[in-house]
C-alpha positions as a printed NumPy array, in Angstrom:
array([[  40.982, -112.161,   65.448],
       [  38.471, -110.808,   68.397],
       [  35.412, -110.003,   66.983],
       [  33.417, -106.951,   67.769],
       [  29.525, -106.411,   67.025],
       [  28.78 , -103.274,   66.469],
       [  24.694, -102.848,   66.601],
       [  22.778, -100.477,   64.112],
       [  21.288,  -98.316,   66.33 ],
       [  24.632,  -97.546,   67.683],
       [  26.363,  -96.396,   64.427],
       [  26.588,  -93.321,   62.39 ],
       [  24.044,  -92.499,   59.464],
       [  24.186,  -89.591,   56.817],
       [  20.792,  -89.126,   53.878],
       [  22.393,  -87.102,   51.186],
       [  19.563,  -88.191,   48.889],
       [  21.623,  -89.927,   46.368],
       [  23.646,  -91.184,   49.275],
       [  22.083,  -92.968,   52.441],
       [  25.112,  -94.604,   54.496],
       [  25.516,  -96.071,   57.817],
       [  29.124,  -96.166,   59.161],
       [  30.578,  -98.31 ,   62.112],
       [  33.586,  -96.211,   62.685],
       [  34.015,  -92.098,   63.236],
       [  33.401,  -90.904,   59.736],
       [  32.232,  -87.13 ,   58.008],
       [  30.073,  -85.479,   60.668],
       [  29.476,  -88.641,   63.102],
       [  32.25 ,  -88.966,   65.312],
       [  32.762,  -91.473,   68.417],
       [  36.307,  -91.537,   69.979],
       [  35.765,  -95.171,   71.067],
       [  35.626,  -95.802,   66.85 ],
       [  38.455,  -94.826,   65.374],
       [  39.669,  -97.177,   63.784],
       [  40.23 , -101.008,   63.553],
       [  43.841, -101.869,   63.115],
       [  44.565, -100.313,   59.535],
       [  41.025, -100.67 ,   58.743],
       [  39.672,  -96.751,   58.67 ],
       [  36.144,  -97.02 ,   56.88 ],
       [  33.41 ,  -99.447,   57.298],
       [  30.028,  -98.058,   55.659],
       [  26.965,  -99.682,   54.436],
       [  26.072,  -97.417,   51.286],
       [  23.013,  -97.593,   48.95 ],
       [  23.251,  -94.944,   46.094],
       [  20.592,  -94.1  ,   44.299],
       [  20.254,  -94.967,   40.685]])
């Protein structure tokens, strides 16, 4: 499998509040044709939900 590195500056990010994610490929509002997707892999998000 090729691996890809995706730094953090380069992917998405969303603060709901309760929610603050970070999001390697397109996802809600953040959106970067070049990031579709990763075979059948969709969604790739660092979440931290607040208690």
């Amino acid at each position: 499998m090729k691996k890809i590195i995706h730094k953090a500056d380069s992917r998405g990010h969303a603060n709901h509040g309760w929610l603050d994610t970070h999001h390697s490929f397109s996802f809600a509002s953040w959106y970067n044709p070049e990031r579709m997707n990763f075979g059948l892999l969709r969604v790739l998000n660092d979440d931290f939900v607040a208690p």
